[in-house]
C-alpha positions, 0 to 999 in steps of 0.5 A: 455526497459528492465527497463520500462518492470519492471516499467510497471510490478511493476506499475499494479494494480495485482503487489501485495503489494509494500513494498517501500525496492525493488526499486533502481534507475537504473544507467548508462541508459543515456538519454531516447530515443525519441521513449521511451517518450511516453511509460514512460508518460503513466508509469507515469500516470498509478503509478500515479493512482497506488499511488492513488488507494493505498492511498485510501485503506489506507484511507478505512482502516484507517476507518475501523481500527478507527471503530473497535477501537470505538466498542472495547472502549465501552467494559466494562473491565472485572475485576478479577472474585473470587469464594468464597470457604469457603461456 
């Protein structure tokens, strides 16, 4: 139960950013008692729609990232300026 805790924790859409590098794969539980199953494949669903929400933030982002790339190449580059001092 104490891994499905951490799992639905982890799973909530106010967890914060996921990094990928604090999960491993818990060993030694056995198999999942009948009474857990419900509980599990409703974790699933909601990491399920957590993975989708955050590939649609990547995408939105994405989109944002190419916009600002498209207004910064219609820039002109600004070259060296000279004073001419001799006057």
């Amino acid at each position: 139960m104490a891994v499905l805790d951490q799992l639905e924790r982890d799973a909530a859409p106010t967890a914060g950013p996921v990094t990928g590098s604090e999960w491993s794969e818990p060993t030694g539980l056995g198999p999942m008692p009948r009474e857990l199953v419900g509980r599990a494949s409703r974790l699933l669903a909601a990491q399920r729609d957590r993975i989708a929400d955050l590939e649609t933030g990547r995408r939105v982002a994405a989109g944002h990232m190419g916009a600002l790339r498209a207004v910064d190449a219609t820039r002109e580059p600004r070259g060296s300026v000279y004073l001419d001092a001799s006057a």
